[in-house]
KOLDRENPA-241209 format. One record per residue (C-alpha): residue in one letter; x, y, z. Coordinates in steps of 0.02 Angstrom, whole numbers, plus 50000, padded with zeros to 5 digits. Example, Ala and Ser with C-alpha at 12.3 -4.5 7.8 and 13.67 -1.06 7.14 Angstrom:
BEGIN
A506154977550390
S506844994750357
! end
This chain:
BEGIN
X596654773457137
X597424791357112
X595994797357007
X594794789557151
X595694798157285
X595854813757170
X593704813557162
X593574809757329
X594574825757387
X593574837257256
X592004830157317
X592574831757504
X592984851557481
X591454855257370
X590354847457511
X591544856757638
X591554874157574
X589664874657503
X589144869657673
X590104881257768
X589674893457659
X587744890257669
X587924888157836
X588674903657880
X587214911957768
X585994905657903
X587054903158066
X587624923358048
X585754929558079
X585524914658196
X586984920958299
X586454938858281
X584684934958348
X585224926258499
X586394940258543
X585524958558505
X583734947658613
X584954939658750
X584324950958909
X586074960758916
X585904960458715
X585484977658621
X583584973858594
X582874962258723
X581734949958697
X581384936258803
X580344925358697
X581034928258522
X582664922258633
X582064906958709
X581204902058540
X582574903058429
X584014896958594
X582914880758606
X582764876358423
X584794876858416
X585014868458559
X583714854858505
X584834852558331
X586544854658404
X586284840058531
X585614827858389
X587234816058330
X587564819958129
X587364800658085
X585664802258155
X585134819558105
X585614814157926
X584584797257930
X583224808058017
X582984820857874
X583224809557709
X581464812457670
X581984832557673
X583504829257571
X582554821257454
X581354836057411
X582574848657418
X583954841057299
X582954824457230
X584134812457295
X584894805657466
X586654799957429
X588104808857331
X588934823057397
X587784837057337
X586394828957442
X587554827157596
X587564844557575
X585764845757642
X586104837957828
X587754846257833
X587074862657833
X585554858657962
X586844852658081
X588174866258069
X586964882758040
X586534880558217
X588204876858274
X588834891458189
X587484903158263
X588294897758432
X589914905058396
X589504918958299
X588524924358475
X589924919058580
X591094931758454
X589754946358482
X590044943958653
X592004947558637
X591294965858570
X591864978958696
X590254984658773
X590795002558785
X590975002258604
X589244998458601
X588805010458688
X589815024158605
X588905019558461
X586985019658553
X587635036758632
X587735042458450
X585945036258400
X586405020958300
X585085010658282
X585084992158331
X585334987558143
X586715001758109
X587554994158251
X587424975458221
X588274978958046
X589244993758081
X589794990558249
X589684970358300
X589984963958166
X591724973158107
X592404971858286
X592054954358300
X592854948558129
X594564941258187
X593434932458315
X592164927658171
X593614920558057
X594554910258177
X592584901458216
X592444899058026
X594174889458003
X593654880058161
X591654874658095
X592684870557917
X593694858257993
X592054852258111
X591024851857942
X592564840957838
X592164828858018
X590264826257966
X590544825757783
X591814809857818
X590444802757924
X589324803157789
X590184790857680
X589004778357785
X587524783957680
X588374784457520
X588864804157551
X590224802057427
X592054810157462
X593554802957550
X592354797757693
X591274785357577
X593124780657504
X593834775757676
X592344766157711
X591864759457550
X593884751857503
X594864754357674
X593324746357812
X592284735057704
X593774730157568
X594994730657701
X596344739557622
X597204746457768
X598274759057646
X596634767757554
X595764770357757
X597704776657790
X597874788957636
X596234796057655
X596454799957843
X598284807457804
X597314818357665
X595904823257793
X597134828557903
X598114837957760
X596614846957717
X596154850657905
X597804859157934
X597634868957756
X595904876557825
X596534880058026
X598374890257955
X597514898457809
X596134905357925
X597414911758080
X598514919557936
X597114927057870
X596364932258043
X598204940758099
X598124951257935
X596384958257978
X596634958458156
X596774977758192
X597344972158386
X598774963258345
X599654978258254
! end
C-alpha cells in the first residue's frame, strides 16, 4: 500500500504541476488579452474583448467532471489515450487556462494606473508595457493566483480518479469508495491536504521575498 500511495502522490504532482504549468502558458496571454482590450485597458477593442471574455466564461462555467467526459474524444487525439494521468492532463488544462486568464486580468488590474501612464508618457508601446510594466508590477499578485489555481488544479485532478485519471484521486475512489477501506479514502485526503498546504506556504514565502511593497 506504501508503494501505491507513493505512485499515487507522484502521479498527483506530475498531473498538478504540468497542468499548471501549461496552463499558465495559455491563461497568461488569455489574461493579457482581456485586460490591454477591456475599454479602460491600454489598447481597446471591443470585439476582440467580447470574443475572447465569452469563450472563458463559456469554459469556466462548465463542471470539470463534465468538461472531461465532454472532450475524451480531444484527449484521445492529442495524447492517444483517455485514462492515466498524462491524459488527465488534457481536460485539466482546458478547464484551468481559462480560469487562470481570469486572475491574471484581475492582477493587471492591481497595476497602479499612473504607472501606466508614466510609462505611455514615455512612448512605451503597448507590448513594452505589457512585459515591462504589467507584468513585473503585478508579480506578487501573479504568484499568490498561481499557488491558489495549484491547489484548484490538485481539486480537478482528484476528481478525475472517476475516469480512471490515475493519482491519489483514482486511489481514494478505486480502494477507499468502491473497496471501502475507510483508512486508504482517509490517507489520501490527509496527503491532499499535505500537499495543498506545501503549494499555498511555498507560494506566500516566495511571493513576500519578491514582493518589493512589503520591504
Amino acid at each position: 500500500m506504501i508503494d501505491l500511495l507513493a505512485s499515487g502522490t507522484w502521479e498527483t504532482l506530475y498531473m498538478t504541476l504540468v497542468s499548471t504549468a501549461i496552463a499558465y502558458l495559455l491563461g497568461v496571454p488569455l489574461g493579457v488579452v482581456l485586460f490591454v482590450t477591456s475599454p479602460d485597458g491600454i489598447a481597446p477593442n471591443k470585439a476582440v474583448n467580447l470574443a475572447v471574455g465569452v469563450i472563458v466564461n463559456i469554459l469556466r462555467s462548465i463542471p470539470f467532471l463534465i468538461l472531461l467526459v465532454a472532450i475524451l474524444p480531444f484527449t484521445r487525439v492529442v495524447v492517444g489515450t483517455t485514462i492515466g494521468s498524462t491524459a488527465t492532463i488534457v481536460p485539466l488544462v482546458v478547464a484551468a487556462a481559462p480560469y487562470v486568464g481570469r486572475m491574471v486580468e484581475s492582477s493587471l488590474k492591481e497595476v497602479d494606473p499612473g504607472v501606466i501612464e508614466a510609462a505611455r508618457a514615455m512612448g512605451s508601446s503597448p507590448l513594452q508595457i505589457v512585459t515591462k510594466v504589467l507584468l513585473p508590477e503585478a508579480g506578487p499578485s501573479l504568484l499568490v493566483g498561481a499557488a491558489i489555481s495549484l491547489a484548484t488544479i490538485l481539486g480537478y485532478s482528484a476528481m478525475a480518479g472517476f475516469v480512471g485519471g490515475g493519482g491519489l484521486g483514482a486511489i481514494a475512489i478505486n480502494y477507499g469508495y468502491y473497496r471501502y477501506q475507510t483508512d486508504v479514502m482517509l490517507i489520501t485526503v490527509a496527503l491532499l491536504v499535505v500537499i495543498v498546504q506545501i503549494f499555498q506556504e511555498g507560494g506566500l514565502k516566495l511571493v513576500s521575498r519578491v514582493d518589493k511593497r512589503r520591504r
